[in-house]
C-alpha positions in Angstrom: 15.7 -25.9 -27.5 13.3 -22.9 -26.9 13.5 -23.8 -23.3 16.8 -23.7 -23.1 16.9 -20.7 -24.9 14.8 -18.9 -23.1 16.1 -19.0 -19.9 20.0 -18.4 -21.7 18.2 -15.1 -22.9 16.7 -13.8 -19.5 20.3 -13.9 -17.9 21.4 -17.8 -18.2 19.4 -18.9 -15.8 18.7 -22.9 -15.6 14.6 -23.5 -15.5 13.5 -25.7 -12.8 11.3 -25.2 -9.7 12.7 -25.7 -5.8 11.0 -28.1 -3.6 10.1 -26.4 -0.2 8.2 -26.8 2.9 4.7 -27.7 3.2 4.4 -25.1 6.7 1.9 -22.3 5.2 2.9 -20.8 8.8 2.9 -16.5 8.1 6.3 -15.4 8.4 6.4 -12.2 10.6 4.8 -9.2 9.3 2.5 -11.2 6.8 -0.8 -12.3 7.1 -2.3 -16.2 6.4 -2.3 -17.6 2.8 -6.1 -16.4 1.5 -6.5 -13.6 3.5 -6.5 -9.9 3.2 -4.3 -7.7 5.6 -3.7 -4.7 6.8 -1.9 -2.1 4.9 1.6 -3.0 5.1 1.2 -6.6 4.7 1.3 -9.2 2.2 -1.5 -11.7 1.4 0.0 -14.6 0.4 -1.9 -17.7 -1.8 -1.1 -20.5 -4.0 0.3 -19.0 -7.6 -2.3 -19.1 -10.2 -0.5 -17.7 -13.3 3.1 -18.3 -12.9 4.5 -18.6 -16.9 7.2 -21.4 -18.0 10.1 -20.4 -20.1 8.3 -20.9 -23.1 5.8 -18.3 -21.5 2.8 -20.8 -21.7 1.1 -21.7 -18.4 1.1 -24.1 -16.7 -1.6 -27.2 -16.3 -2.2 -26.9 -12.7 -0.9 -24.4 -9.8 2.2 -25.7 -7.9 1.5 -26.1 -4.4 5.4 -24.8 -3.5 5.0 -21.7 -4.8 3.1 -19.0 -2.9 2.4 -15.2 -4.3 1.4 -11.9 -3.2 1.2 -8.6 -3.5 1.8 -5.3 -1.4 0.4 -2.1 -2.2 2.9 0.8 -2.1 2.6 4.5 -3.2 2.0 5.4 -6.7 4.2 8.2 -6.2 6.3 8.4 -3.2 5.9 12.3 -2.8 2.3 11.6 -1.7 2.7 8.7 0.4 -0.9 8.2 1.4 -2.1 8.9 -2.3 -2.9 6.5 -5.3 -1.7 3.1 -4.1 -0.2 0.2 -6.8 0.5 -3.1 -6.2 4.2 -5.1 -5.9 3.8 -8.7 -7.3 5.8 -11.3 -5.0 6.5 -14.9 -5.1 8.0 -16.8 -2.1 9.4 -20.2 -1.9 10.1 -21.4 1.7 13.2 -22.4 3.2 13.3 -25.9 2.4 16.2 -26.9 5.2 18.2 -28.8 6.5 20.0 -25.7 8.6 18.3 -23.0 10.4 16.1 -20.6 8.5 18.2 -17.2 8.3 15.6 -15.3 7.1 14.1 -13.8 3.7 16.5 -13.3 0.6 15.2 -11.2 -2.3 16.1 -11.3 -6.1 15.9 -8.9 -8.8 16.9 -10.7 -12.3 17.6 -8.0 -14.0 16.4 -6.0 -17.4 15.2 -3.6 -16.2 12.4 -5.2 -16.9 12.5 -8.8 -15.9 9.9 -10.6 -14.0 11.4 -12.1 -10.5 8.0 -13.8 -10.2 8.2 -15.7 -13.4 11.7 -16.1 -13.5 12.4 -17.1 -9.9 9.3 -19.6 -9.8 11.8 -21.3 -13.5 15.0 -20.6 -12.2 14.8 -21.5 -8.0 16.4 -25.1 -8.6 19.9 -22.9 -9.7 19.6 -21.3 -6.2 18.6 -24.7 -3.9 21.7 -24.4 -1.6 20.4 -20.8 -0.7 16.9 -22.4 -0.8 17.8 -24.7 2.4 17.9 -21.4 4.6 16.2 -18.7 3.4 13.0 -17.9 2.0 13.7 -16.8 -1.8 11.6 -14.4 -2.3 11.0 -12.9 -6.5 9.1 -9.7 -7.2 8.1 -7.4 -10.5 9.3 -4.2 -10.3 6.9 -1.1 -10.7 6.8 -1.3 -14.5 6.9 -4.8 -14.6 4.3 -7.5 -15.5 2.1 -7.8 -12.2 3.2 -3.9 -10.8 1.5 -2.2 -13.1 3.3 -3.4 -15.9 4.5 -1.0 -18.9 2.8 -1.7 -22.3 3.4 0.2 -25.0 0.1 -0.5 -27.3 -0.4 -4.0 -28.7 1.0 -6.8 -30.4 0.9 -5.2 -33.5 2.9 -2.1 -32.2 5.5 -4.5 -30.5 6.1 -6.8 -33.5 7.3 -3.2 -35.2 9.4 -1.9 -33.0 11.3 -5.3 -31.9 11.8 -5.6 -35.8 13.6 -2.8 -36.2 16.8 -3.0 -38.3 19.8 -2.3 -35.9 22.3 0.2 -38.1 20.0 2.2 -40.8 21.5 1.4 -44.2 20.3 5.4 -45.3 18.5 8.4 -44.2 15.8 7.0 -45.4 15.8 3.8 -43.3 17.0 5.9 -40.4 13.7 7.7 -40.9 11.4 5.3 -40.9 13.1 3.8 -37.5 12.6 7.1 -35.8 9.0 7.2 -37.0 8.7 3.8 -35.5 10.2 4.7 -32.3 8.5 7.5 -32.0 5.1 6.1 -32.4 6.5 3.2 -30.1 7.1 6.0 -27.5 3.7 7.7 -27.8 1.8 4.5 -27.8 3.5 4.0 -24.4 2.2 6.9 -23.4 -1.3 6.7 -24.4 -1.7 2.5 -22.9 0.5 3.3 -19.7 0.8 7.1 -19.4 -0.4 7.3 -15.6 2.9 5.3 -14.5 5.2 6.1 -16.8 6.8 8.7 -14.5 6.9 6.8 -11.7 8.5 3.5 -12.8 12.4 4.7 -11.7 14.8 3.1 -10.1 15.1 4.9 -6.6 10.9 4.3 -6.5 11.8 0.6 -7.0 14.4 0.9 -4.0 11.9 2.6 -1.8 9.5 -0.2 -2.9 12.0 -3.0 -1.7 11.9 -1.3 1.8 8.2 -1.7 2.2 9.1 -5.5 1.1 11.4 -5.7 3.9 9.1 -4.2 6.1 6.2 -6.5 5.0 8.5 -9.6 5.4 9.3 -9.2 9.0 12.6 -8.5 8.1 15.0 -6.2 10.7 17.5 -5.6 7.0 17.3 -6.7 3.9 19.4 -9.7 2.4 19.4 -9.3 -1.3 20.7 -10.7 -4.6 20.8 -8.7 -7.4 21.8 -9.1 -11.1 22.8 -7.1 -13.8 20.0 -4.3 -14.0 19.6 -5.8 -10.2 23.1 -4.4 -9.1 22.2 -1.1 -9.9 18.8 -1.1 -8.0 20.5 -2.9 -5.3 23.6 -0.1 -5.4 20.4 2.5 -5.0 18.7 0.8 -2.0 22.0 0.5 0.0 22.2 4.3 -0.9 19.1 5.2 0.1 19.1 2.8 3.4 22.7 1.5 4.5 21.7 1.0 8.3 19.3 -1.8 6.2 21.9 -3.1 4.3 22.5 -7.2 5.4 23.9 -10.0 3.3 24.4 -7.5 -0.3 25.4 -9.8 -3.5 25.4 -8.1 -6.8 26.2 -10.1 -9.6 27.3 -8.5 -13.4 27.0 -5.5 -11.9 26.3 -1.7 -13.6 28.3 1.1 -13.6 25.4 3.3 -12.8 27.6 6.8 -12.8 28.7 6.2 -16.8 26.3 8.0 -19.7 24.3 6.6 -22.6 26.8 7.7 -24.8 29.6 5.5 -22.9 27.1 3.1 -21.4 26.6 2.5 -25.5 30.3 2.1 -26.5 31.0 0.1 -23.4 28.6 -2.4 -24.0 29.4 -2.5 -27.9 32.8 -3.7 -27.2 31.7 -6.0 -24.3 29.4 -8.0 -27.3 31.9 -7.6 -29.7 34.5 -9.4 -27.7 31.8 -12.0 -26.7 30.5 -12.8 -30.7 34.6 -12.9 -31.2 35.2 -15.4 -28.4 31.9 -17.4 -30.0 33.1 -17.7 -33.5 36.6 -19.0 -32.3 34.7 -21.7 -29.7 32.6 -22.5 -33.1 35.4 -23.7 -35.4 38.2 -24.8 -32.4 37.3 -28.0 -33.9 37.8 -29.1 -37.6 34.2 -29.6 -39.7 31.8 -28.8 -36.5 31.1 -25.3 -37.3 28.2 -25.0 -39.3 28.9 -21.4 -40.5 32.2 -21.8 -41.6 35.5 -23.6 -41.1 37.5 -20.5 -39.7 36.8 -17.8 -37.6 37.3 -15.1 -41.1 35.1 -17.1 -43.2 32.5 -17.7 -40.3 32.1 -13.9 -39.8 32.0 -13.0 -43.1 29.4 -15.4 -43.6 27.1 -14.1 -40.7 27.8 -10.2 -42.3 26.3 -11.8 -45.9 23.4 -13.2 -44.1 22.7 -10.2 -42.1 22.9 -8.0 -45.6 20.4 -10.4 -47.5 18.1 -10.0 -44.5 18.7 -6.5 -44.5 17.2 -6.2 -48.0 15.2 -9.2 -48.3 13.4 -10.7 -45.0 13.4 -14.6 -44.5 10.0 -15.4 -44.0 9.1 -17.7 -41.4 5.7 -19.0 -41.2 3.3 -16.1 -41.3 6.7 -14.2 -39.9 9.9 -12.8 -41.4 13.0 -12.6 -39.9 14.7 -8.9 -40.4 17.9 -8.0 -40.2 17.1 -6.6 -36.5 15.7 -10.1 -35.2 18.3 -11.7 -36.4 21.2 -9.2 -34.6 18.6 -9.3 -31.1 19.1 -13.1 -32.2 22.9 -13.1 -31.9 23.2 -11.0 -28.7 20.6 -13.2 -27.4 22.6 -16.2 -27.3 25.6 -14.4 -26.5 24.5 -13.9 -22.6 25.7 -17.5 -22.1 28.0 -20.3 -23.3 25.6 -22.9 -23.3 23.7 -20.8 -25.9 26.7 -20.7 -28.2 26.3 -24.4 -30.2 22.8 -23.4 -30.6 23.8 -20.1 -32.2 26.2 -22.1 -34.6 22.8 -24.4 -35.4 20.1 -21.3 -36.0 23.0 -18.9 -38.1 23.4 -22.2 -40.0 19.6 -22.9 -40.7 19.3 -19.3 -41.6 21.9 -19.7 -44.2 20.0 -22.1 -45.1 16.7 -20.2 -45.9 15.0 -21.6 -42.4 14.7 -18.6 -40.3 13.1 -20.6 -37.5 16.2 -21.1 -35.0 17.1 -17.2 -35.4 13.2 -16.2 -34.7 13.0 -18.8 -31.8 16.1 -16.7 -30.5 15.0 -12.9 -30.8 11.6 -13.8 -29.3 13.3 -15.4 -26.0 14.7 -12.4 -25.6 12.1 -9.9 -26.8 9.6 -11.3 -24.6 7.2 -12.0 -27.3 5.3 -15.7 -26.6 4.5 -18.4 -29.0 0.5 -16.9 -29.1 2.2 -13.0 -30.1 1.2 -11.5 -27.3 4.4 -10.1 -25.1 5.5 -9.7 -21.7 6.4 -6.2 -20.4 10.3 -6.7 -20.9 10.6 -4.6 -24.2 8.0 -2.2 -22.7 9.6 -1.7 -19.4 12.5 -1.9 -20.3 13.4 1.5 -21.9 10.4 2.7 -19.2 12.7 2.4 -16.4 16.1 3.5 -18.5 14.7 6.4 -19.5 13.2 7.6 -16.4 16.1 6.9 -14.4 18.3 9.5 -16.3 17.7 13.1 -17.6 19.4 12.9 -20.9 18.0 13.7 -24.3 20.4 13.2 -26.9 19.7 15.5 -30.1 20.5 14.2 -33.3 24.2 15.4 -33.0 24.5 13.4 -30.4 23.1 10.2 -31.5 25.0 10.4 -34.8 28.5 10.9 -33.0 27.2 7.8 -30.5 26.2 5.9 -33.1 29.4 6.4 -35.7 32.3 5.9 -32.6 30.0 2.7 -31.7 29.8 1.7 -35.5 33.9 1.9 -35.3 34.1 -0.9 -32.7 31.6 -3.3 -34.1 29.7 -3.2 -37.6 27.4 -5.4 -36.0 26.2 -4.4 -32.6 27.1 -0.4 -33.1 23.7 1.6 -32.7 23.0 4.7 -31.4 22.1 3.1 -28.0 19.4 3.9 -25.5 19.1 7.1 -26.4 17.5 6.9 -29.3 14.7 5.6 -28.0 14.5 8.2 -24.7 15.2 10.8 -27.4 11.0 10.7 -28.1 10.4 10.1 -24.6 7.0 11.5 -23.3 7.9 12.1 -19.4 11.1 14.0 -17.8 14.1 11.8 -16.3 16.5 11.9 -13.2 19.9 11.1 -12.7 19.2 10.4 -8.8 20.0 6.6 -9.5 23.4 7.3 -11.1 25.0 8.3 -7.7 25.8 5.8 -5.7 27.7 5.5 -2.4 26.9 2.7 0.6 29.3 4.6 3.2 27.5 2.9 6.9 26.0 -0.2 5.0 27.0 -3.7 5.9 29.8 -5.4 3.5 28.6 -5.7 -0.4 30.0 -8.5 -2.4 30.3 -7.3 -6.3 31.0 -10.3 -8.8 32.4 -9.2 -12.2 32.8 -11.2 -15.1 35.7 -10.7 -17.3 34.1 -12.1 -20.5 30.4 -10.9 -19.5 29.0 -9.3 -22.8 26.3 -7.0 -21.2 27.7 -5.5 -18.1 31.9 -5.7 -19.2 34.3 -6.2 -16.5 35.7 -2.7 -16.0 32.0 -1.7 -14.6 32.9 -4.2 -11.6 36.3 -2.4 -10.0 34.1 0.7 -10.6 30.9 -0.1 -9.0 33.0 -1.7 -6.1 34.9 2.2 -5.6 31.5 3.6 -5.5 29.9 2.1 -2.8 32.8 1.9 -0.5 31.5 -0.9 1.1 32.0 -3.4 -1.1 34.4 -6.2 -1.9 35.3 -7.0 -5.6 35.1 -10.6 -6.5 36.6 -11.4 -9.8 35.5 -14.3 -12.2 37.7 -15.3 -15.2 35.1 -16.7 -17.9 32.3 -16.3 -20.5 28.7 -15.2 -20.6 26.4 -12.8 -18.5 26.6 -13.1 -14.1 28.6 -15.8 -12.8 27.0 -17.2 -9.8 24.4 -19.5 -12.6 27.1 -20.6 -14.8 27.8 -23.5 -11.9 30.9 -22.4 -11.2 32.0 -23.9 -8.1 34.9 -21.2 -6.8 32.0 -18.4 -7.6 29.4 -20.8 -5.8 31.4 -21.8 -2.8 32.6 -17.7 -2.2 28.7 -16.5 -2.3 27.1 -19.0 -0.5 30.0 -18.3 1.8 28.9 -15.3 2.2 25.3 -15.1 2.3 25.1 -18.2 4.7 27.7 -17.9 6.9 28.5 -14.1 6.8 32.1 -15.0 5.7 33.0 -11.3 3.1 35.8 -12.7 0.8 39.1 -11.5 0.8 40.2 -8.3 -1.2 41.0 -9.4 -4.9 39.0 -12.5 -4.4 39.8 -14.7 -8.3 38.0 -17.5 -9.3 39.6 -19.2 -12.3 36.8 -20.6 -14.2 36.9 -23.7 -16.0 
């Protein structure tokens, strides 16, 4: 279940590694596995501490996997100063079919690790696999690069347990005193690379990738948080723009204040469409027999835990692990029966199922430690936008949000950047491809986190890019198997063939 759950969480991804060549050949603009290059070039060796989805490690290395790293520019204003290092993993092409080159992923987050994730997830991408080299990184700010941390366990347990919608001004105080102590402590364990962790460095990072892979332009599939950084490189570089697929794409123009509302509604309609999947048939919904009863029995949950924790173990599950729970399993249908199953242990008195779903998606791994996805997270968001909402402005965020759902209404991402120690940019919200190769943009008309209307508007944007739509459920389409979204991408980024204009895909 955790294993399922985990890779639901990180953008429904199914866990399983690729099978690839044996040829430890250097690809162009690399140098031989075990060695040190020049600068410019990646070392590449057998993976050593690749996590599964449970975020243990494995036994032994696997042999398929190969990883890296490239230094790049601390801060691209002095190019030949302080030097970090981009974590990579490659998988070879695997054939049959001629090698087209490399093809680089970005999962998402911000904050997601494309070494951990692609090394679990490369089976879901094995008809790619046959003719390119899939190639995963960590961003800047991520896990490997320099990864954001934001003091220790201790500290993360706090914030991540956070109740979502203060009951009173007392409770709202005591969150802000939380966040703001989250904020310095990010300061004081990762202050040197805090203001550097943005997405237009990111971009500029990914051209040194291509540059490092041999690569004359840069094939590329991004998604969620990876549309937007992929929106920014094609900005930044459109003459190195070559087979472009962003999948649950960002608006990247919009504000926190509508980024907030949008994305309220989107989980709203997605925690609607769950609770009429969960009683659709008579007697197998564990947390109630109709959709009414159901939610009102979720809202009584969510009040007792509000006031009175469900311990778990040495643990207790809050009212804000168990709504991080909800929209956890919300990113995908497959995570919906197991939703039903934890809401219905909780109700229960066993908090387990609920605690096994907020830590898939806060990061946090069976030992207590974390990965850097909480941390980096808000690193990145908040660097890549100047806004500072006041207190005004967070209230009126926060009220209109609370208006379209009781349950995931918050005051957003602002709340947090609100205490942030180092100045943002809104360089990464302008976006506009005009000379890049075609873009393929799939939107998903049920997608929770990144709602449909962001798709037509992202597409407009970039004026290069074709809108494919995909009628269904969960978070990105390309891994929910669907074979109309399948068939048009792979279309694409093996053959070259763009999709028509208003490009459908029914769904199931």
């Amino acid at each position: 279940m955790r294993r399922i759950l985990a890779a639901a969480a990180a953008v429904a991804l199914s866990a399983g590694l690729a099978a690839c060549s044996g040829d430890d050949a250097a690809a162009p603009g690399t140098t031989a596995p075990g060695t040190s290059g020049p600068q410019g070039a990646i070392a590449w060796d057998t993976c050593t501490d690749i996590k599964r989805p449970d975020g243990a490690a494995p036994a032994s290395p696997d042999p398929n996997l190969q990883c890296g790293k490239l230094a790049v520019p601390l801060d691209y204003a002095e190019p030949d100063g302080e030097k970090i290092d981009i974590a990579l993993l490659r998988i070879r092409a695997t054939g049959p079919g001629e090698r087209i080159g490399s093809l680089l992923f970005n999962f998402g987050g911000p904050g997601a690790s494309g070494v951990d994730t692609l090394a679990q997830a490369a089976k879901a991408f094995g008809s790619l696999g046959a003719r390119y080299d899939l190639v995963g990184f960590d961003p800047r700010g991520v896990e490997r690069s320099s990864g954001v941390r934001c003091g220790g366990n201790e500290m993360m347990d706090r914030y991540t347990a956070t109740d979502s919608a203060p009951g009173d001004e007392t409770e709202r105080a005591e969150i802000e005193q939380i966040y703001k102590e989250f904020a310095s402590a990010c300061q004081e364990t990762s202050g040197k690379v805090l203001p550097y962790v943005g997405t237009v460095s990111a971009a500029r990072d990914m051209d040194r990738i291509r540059e490092a892979l041999g690569e004359a332009k840069l094939n590329y599939f991004g998604i969620s948080y990876g549309t937007q950084l992929g929106a920014v490189y094609a900005t930044k570089f459109p003459g190195k723009v070559g087979r472009f697929v962003l999948d649950a794409p960002l608006d990247p123009s919009v504000s926190m204040h509508e980024r907030t509302l949008v994305q309220t509604a989107g989980f709203q309609q997605a925690y609607e469409s769950f609770l009429e999947d969960c009683v659709k048939d008579a007697g197998q919904c564990e947390i109630g027999p109709d959709k009414e009863t159901a939610n009102a029995n979720i809202g009584k949950l969510l009040d007792e835990l509000d006031t009175t924790p469900l311990a778990v173990g040495d643990r207790r599950l809050t009212q804000g692990l168990a709504v991080t729970g909800i929209a956890a399993a919300l990113y995908s249908e497959l995570s919906w029966p197991f939703l039903d199953q934890a809401l219905g242990m909780a109700m229960k008195g066993d908090g387990q199922g609920m605690l096994a779903l907020a830590d898939s998606y806060n990061g946090r791994n069976p030992d207590g430690s974390y990965t850097t996805i909480m941390s980096s997270f808000p690193a990145i968001s908040c660097v890549d936008t100047a806004e500072r909402p006041d207190k005004a402005q967070l209230a009126k965020t926060e009220a209109e949000a609370l208006k379209i759902s009781p349950l995931f209404g918050s005051g957003g991402m602002g709340t947090i950047c609100s205490t942030w120690p180092v100045a943002g940019s809104d360089e990464a919200m302008k976006v506009d491809a005009t000379g890049s190769a075609p873009i393929v943009v799939i939107a998903t008309t049920g997608d929770p986190a990144t709602p449909y209307e962001w798709g037509p508007k992202l597409t407009e944007q970039l004026k290069t890019a074709t809108l494919v739509t995909y009628k269904g459920e969960g978070h990105g389409a390309y891994l929910t198997g669907d074979a109309c979204v399948k068939r048009t991408t792979d279309a694409y980024l093996l053959d070259g063939k763009a999709p028509a204009e208003n490009t459908t895909c029914p769904g199931a």
